[in-house]
HTML snippet that shows the backbone in 3Dmol.js (N, CA, C, O; Angstrom):
<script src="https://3Dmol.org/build/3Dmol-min.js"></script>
<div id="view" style="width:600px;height:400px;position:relative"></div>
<script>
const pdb = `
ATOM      1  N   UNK A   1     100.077 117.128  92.253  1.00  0.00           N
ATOM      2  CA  UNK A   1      99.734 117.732  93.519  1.00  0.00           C
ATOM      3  C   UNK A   1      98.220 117.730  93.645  1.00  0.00           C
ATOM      4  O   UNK A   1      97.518 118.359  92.853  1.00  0.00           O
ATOM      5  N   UNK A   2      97.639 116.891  94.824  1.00  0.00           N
ATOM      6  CA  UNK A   2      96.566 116.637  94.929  1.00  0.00           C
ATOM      7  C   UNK A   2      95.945 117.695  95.870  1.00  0.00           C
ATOM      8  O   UNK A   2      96.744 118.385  96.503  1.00  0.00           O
ATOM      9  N   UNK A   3      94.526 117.930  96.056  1.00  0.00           N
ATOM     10  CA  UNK A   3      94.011 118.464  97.181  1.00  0.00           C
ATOM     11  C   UNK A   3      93.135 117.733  98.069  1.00  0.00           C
ATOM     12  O   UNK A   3      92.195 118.295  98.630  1.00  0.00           O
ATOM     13  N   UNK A   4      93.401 116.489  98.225  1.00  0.00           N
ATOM     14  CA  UNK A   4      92.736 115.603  99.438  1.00  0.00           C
ATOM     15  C   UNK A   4      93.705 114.712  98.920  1.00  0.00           C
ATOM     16  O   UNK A   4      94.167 114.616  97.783  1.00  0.00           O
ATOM     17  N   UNK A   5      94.040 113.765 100.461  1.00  0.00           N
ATOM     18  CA  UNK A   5      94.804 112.566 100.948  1.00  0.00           C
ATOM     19  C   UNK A   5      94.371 111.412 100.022  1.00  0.00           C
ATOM     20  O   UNK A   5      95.286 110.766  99.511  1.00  0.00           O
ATOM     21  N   UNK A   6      93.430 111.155  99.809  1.00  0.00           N
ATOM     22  CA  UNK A   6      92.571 110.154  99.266  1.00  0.00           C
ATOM     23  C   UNK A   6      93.560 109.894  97.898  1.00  0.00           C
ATOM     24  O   UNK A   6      93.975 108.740  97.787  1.00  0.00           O
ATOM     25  N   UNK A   7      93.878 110.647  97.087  1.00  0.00           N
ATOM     26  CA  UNK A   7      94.580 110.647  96.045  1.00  0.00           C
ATOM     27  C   UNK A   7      95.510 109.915  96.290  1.00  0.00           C
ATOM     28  O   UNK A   7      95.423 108.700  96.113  1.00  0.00           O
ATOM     29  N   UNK A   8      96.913 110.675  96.882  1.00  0.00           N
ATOM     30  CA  UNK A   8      97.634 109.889  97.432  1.00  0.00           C
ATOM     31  C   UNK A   8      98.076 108.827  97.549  1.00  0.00           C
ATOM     32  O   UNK A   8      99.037 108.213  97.086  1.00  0.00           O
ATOM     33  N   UNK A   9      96.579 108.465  98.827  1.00  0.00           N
ATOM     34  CA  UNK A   9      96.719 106.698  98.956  1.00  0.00           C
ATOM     35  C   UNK A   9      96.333 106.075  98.168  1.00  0.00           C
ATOM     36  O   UNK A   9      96.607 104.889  98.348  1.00  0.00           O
ATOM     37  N   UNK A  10      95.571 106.357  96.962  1.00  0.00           N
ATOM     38  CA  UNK A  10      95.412 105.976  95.651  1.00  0.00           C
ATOM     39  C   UNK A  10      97.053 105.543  94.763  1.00  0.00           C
ATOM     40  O   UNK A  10      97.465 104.521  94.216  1.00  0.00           O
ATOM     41  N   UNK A  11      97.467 106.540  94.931  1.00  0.00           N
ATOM     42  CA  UNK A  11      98.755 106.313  93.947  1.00  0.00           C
ATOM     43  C   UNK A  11      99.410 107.396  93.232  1.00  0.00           C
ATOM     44  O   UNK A  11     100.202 107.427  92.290  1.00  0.00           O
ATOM     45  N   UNK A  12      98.726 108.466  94.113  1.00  0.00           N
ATOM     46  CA  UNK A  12      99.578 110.140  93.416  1.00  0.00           C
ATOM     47  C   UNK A  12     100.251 110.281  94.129  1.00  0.00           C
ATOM     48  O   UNK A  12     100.337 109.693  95.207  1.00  0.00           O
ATOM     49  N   UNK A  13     100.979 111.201  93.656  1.00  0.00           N
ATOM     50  CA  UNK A  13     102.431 111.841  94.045  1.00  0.00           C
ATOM     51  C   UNK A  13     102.407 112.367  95.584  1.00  0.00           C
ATOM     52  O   UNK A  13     103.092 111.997  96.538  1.00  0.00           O
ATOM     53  N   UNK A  14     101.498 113.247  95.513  1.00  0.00           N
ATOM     54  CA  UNK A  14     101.693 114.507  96.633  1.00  0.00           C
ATOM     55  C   UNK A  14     100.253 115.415  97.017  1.00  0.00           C
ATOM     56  O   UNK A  14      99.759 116.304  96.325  1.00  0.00           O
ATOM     57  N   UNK A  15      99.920 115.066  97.904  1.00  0.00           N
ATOM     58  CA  UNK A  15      98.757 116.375  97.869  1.00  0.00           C
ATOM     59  C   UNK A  15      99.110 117.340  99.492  1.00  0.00           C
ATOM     60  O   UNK A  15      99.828 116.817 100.344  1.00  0.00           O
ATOM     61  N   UNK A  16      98.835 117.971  99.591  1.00  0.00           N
ATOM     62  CA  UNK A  16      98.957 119.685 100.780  1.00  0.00           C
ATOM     63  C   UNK A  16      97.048 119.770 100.571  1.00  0.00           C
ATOM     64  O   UNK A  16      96.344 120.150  99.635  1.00  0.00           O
ATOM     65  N   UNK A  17      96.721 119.189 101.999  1.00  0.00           N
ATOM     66  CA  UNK A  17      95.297 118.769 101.881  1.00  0.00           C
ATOM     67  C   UNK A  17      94.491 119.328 103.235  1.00  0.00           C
ATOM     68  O   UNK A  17      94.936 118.996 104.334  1.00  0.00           O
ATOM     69  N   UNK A  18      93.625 119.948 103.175  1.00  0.00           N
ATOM     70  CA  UNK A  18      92.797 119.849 104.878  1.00  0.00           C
ATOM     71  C   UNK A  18      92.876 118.183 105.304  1.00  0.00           C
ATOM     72  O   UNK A  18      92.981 117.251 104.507  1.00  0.00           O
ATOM     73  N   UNK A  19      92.786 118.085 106.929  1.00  0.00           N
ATOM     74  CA  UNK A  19      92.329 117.180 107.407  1.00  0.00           C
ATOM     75  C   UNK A  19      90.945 117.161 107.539  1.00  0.00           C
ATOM     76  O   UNK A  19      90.370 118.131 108.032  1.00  0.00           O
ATOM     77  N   UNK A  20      90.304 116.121 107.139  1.00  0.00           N
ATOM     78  CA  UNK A  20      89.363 115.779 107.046  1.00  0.00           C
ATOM     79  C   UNK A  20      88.143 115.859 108.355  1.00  0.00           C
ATOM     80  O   UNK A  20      87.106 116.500 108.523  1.00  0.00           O
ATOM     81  N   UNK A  21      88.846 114.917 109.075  1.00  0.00           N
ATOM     82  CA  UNK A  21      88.272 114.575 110.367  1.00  0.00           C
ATOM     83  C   UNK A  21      88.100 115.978 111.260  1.00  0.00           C
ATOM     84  O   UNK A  21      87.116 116.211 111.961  1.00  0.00           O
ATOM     85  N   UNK A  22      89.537 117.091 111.058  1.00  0.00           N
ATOM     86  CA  UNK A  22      89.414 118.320 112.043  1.00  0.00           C
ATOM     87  C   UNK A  22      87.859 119.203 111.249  1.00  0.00           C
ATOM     88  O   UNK A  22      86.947 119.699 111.912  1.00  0.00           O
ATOM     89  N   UNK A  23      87.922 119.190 110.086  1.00  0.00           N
ATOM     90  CA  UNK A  23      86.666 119.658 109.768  1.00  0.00           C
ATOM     91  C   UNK A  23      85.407 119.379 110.019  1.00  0.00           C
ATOM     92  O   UNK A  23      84.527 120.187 110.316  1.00  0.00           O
ATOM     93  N   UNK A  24      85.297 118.025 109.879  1.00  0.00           N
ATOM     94  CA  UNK A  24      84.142 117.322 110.233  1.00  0.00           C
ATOM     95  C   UNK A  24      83.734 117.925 111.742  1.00  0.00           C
ATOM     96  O   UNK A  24      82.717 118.575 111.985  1.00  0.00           O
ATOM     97  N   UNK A  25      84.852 117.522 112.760  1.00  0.00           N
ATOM     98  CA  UNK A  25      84.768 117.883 114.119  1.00  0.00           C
ATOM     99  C   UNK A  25      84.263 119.563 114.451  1.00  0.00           C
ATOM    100  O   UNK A  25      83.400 119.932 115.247  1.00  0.00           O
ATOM    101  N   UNK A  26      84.901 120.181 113.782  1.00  0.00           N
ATOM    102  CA  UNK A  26      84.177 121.788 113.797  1.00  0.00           C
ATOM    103  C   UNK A  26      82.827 122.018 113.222  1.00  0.00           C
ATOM    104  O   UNK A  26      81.934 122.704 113.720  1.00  0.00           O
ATOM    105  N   UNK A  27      82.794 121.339 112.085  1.00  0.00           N
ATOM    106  CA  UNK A  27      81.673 121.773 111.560  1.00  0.00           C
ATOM    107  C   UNK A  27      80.728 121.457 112.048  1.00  0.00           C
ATOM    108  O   UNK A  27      79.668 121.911 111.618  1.00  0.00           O
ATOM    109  N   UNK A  28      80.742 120.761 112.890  1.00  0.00           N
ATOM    110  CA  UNK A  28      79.176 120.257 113.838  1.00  0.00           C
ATOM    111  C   UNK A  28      79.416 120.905 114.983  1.00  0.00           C
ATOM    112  O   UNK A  28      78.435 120.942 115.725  1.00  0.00           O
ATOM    113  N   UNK A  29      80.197 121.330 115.307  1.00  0.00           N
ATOM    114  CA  UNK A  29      80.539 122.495 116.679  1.00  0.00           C
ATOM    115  C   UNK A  29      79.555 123.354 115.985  1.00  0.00           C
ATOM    116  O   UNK A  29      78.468 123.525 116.537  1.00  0.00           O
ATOM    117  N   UNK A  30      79.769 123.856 114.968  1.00  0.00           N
ATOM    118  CA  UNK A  30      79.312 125.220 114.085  1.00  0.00           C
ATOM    119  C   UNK A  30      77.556 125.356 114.312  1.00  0.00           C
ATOM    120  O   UNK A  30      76.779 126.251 114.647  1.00  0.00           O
ATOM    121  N   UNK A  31      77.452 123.766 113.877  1.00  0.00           N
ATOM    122  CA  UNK A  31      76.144 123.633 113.206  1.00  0.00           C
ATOM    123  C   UNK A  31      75.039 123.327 114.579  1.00  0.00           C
ATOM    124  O   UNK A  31      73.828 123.546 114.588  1.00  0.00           O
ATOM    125  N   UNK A  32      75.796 122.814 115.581  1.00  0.00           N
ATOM    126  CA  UNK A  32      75.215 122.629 116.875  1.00  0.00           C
ATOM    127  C   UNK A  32      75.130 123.985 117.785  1.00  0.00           C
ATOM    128  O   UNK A  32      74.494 124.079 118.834  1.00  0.00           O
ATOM    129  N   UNK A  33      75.718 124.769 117.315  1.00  0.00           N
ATOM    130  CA  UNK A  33      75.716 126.444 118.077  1.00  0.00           C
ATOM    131  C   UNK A  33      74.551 127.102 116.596  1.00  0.00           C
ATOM    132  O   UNK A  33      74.222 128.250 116.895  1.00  0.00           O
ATOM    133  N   UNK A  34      74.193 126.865 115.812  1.00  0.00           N
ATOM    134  CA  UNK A  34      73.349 127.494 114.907  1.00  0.00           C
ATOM    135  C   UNK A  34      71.732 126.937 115.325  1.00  0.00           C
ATOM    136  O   UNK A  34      70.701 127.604 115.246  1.00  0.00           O
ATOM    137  N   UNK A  35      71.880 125.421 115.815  1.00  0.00           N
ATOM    138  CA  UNK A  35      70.926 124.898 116.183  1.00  0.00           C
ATOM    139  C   UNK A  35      69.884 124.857 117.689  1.00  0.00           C
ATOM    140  O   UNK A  35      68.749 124.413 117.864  1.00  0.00           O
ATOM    141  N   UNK A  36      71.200 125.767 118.944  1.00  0.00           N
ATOM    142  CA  UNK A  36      71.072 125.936 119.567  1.00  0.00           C
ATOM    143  C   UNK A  36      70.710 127.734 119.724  1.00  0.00           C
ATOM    144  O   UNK A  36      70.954 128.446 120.698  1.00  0.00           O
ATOM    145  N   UNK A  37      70.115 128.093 118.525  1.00  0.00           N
ATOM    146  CA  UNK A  37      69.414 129.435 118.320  1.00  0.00           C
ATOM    147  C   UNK A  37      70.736 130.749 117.935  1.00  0.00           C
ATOM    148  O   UNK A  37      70.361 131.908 117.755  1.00  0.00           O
ATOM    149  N   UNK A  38      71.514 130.562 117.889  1.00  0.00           N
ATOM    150  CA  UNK A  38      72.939 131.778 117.800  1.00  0.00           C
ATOM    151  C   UNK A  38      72.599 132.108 116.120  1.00  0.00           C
ATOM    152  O   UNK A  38      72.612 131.226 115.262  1.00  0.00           O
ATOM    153  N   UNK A  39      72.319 133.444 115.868  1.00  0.00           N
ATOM    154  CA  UNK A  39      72.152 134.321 114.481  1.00  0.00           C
ATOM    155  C   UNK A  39      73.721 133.733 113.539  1.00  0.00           C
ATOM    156  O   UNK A  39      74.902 133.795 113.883  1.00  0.00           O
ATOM    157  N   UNK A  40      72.962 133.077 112.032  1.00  0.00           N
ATOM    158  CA  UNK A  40      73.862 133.347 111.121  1.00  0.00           C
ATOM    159  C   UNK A  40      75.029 134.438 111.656  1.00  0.00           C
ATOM    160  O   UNK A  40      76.130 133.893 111.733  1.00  0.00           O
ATOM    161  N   UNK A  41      75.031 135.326 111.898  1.00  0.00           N
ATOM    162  CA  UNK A  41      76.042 136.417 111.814  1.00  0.00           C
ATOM    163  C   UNK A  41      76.882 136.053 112.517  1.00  0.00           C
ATOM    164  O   UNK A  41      77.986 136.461 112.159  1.00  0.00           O
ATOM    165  N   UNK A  42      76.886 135.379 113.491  1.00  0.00           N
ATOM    166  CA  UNK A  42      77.264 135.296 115.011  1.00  0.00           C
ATOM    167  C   UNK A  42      77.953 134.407 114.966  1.00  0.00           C
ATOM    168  O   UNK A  42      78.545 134.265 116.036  1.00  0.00           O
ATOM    169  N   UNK A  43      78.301 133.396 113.945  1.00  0.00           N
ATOM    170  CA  UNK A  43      78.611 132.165 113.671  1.00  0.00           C
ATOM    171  C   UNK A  43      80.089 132.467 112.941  1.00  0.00           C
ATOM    172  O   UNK A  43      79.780 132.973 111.862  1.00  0.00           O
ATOM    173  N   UNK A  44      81.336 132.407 113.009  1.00  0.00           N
ATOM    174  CA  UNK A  44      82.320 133.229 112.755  1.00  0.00           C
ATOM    175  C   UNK A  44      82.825 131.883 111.419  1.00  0.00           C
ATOM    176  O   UNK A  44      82.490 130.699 111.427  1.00  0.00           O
ATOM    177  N   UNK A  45      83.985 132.832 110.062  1.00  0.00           N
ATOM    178  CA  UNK A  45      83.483 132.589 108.846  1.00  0.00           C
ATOM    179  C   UNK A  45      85.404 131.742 109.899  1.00  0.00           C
ATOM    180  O   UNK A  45      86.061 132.253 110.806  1.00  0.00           O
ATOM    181  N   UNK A  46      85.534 130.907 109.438  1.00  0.00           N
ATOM    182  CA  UNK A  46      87.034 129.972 110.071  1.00  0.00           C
ATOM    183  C   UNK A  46      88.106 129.083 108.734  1.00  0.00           C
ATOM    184  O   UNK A  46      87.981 128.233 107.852  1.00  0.00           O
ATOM    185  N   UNK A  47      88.686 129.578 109.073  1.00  0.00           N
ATOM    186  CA  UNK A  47      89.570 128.578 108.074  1.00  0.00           C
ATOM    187  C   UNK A  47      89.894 127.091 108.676  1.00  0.00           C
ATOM    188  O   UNK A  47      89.839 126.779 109.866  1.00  0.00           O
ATOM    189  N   UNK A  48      90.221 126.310 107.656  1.00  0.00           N
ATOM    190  CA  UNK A  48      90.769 124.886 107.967  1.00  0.00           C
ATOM    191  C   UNK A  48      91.574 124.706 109.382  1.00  0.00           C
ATOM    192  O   UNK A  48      92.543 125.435 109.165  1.00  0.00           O
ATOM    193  N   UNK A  49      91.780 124.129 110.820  1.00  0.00           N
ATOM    194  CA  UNK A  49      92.375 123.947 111.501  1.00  0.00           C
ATOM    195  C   UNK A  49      93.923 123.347 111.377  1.00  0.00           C
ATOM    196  O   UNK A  49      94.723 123.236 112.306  1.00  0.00           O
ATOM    197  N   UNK A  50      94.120 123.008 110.056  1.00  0.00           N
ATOM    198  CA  UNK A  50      94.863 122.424 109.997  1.00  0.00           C
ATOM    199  C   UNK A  50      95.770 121.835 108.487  1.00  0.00           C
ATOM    200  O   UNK A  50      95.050 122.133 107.535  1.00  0.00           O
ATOM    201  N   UNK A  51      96.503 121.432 108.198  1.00  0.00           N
ATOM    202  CA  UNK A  51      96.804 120.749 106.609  1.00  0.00           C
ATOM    203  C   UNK A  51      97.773 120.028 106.707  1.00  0.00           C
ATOM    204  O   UNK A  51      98.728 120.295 107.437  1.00  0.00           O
ATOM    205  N   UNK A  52      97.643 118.540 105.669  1.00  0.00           N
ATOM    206  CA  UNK A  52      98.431 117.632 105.642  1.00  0.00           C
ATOM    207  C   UNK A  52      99.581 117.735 104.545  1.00  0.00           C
ATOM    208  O   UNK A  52      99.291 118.355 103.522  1.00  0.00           O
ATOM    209  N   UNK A  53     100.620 117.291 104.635  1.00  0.00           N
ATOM    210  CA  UNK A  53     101.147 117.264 103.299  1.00  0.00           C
ATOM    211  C   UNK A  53     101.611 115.610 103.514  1.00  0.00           C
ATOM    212  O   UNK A  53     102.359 115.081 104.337  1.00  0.00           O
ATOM    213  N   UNK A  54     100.866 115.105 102.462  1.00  0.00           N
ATOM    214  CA  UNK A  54     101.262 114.014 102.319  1.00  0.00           C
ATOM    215  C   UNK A  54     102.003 113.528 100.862  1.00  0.00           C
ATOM    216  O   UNK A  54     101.659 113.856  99.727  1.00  0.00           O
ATOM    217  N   UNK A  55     102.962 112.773 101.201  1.00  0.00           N
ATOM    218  CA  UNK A  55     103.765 111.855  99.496  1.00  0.00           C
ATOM    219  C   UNK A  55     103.346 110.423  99.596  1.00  0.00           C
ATOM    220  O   UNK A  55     102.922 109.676 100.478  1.00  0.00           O
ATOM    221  N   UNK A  56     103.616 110.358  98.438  1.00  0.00           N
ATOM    222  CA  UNK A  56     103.718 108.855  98.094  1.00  0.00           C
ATOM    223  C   UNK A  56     105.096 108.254  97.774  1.00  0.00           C
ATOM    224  O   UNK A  56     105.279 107.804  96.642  1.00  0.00           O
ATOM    225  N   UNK A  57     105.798 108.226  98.428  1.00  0.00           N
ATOM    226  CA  UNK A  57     107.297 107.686  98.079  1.00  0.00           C
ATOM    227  C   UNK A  57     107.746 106.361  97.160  1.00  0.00           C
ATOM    228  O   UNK A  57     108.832 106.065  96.661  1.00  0.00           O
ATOM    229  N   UNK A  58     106.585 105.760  97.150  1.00  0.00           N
ATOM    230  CA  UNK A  58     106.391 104.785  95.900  1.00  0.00           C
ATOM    231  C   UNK A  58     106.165 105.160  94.491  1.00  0.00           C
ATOM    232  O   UNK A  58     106.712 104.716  93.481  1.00  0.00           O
ATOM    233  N   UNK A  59     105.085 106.231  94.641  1.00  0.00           N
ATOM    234  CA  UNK A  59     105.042 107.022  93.475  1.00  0.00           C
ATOM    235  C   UNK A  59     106.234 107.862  92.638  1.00  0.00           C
ATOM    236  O   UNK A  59     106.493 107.964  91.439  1.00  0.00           O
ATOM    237  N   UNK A  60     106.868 108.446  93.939  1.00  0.00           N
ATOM    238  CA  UNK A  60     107.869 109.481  93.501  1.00  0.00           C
ATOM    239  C   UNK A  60     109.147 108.428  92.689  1.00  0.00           C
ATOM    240  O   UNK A  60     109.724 108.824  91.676  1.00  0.00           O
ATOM    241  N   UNK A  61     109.412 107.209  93.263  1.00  0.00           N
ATOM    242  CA  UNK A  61     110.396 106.533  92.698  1.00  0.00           C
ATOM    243  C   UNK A  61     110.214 106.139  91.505  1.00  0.00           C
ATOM    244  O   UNK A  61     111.105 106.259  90.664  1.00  0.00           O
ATOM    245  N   UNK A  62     108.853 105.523  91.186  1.00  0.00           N
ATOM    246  CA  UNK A  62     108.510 105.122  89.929  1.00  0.00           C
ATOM    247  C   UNK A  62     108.653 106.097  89.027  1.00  0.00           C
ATOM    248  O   UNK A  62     109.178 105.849  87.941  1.00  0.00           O
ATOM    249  N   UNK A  63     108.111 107.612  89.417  1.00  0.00           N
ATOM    250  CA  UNK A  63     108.698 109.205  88.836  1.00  0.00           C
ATOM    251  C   UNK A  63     110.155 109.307  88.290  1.00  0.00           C
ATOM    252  O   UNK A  63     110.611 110.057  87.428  1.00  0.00           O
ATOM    253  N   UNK A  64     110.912 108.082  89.237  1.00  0.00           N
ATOM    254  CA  UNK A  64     112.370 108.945  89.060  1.00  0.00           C
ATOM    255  C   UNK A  64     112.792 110.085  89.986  1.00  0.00           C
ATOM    256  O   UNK A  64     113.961 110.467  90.037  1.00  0.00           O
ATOM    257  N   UNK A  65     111.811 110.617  90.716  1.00  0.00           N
ATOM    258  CA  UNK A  65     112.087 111.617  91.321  1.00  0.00           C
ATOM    259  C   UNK A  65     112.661 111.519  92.768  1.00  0.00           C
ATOM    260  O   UNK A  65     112.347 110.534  93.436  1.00  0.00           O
ATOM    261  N   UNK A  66     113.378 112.352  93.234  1.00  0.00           N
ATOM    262  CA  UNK A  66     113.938 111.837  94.641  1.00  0.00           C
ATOM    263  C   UNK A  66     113.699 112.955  95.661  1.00  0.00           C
ATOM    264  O   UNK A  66     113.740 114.155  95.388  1.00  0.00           O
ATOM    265  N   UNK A  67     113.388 112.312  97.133  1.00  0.00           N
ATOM    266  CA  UNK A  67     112.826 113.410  97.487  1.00  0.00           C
ATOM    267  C   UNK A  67     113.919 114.010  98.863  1.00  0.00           C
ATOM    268  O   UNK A  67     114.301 113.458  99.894  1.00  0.00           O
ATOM    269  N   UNK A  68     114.132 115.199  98.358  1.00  0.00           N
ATOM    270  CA  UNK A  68     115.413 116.121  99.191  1.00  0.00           C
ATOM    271  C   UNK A  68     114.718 115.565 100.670  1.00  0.00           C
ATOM    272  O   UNK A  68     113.626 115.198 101.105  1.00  0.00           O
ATOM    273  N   UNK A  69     116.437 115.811 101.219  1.00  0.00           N
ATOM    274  CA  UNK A  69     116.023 115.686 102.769  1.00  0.00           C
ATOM    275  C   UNK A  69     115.418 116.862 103.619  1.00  0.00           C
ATOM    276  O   UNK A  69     114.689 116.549 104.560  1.00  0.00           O
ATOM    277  N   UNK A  70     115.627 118.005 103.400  1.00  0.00           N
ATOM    278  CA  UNK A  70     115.109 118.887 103.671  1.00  0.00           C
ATOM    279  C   UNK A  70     113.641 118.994 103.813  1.00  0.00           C
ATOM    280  O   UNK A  70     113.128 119.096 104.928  1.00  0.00           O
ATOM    281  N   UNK A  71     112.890 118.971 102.632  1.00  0.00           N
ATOM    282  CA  UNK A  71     111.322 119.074 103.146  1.00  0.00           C
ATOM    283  C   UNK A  71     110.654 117.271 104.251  1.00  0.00           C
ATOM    284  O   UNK A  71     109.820 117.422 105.144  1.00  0.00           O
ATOM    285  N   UNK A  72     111.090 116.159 103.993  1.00  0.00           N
ATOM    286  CA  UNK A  72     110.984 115.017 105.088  1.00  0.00           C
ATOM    287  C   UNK A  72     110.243 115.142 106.582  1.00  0.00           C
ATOM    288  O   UNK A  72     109.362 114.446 107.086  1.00  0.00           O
ATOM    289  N   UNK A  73     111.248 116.789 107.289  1.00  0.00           N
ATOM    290  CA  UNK A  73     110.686 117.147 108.335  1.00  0.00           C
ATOM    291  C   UNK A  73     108.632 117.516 108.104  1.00  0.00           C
ATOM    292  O   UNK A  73     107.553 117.200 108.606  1.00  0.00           O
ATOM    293  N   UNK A  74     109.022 118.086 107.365  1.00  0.00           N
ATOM    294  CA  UNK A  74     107.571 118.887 106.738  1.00  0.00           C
ATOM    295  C   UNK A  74     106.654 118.067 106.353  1.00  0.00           C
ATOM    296  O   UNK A  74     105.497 118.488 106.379  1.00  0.00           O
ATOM    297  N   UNK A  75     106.872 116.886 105.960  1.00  0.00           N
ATOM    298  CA  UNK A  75     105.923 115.816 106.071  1.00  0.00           C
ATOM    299  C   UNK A  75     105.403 115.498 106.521  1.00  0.00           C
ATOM    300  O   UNK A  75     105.959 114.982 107.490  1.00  0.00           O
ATOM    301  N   UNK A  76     103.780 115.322 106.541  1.00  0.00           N
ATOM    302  CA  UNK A  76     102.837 114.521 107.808  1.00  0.00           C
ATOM    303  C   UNK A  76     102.898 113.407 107.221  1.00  0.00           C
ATOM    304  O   UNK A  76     102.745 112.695 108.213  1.00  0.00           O
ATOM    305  N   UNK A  77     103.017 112.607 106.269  1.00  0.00           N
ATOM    306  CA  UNK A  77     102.366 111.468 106.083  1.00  0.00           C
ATOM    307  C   UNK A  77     103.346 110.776 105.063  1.00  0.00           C
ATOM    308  O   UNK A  77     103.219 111.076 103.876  1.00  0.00           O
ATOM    309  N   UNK A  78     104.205 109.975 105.394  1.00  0.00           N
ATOM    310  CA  UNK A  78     104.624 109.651 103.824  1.00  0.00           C
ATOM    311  C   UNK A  78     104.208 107.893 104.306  1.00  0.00           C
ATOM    312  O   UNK A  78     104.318 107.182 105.305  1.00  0.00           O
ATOM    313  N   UNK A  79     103.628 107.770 102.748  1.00  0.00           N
ATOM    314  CA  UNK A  79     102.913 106.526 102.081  1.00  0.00           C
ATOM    315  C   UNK A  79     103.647 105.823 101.324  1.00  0.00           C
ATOM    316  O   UNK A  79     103.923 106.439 100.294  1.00  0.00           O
ATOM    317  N   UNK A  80     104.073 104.835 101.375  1.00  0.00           N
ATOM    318  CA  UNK A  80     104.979 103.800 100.424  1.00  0.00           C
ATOM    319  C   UNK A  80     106.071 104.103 100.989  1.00  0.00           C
ATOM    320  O   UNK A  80     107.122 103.574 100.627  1.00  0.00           O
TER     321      UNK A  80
END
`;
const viewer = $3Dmol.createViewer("view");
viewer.addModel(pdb, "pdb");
viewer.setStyle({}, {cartoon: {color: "spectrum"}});
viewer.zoomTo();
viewer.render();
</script>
């Protein structure tokens, strides 16, 4: 179980990851309202917009492992 996608598409199993890109996209919201004079304080503390769960279904077979139908829905991303 990874914590970024990158793994993944590498050749791991599974990671439950922020999206990348939604962060990127806020964080310059953030940094462009800090730059445009708004106090540290004022600047609100935010969690991730979002999270991937991605498999590698190539991986998991080579595992042996099989993956229930049940979580499938819950999947953003399956790879292989």
């Amino acid at each position: 179980m990874y914590g970024r996608a990158e793994f993944v598409e590498a050749g791991g199993l599974m990671a439950y990851a922020v999206t990348l890109d939604s962060l990127y996209a806020r964080s310059a919201t953030l940094v462009a309202r800090l730059l445009e004079g708004a106090a540290v304080a004022d600047v609100p503390w935010e969690l991730p917009p979002s999270y991937d769960f991605v498999l590698n279904r190539k991986t998991a077979d080579a595992l042996g492992l099989s993956v229930p139908q049940s979580i499938l829905p819950q999947i953003n991303r399956l790879i292989g």
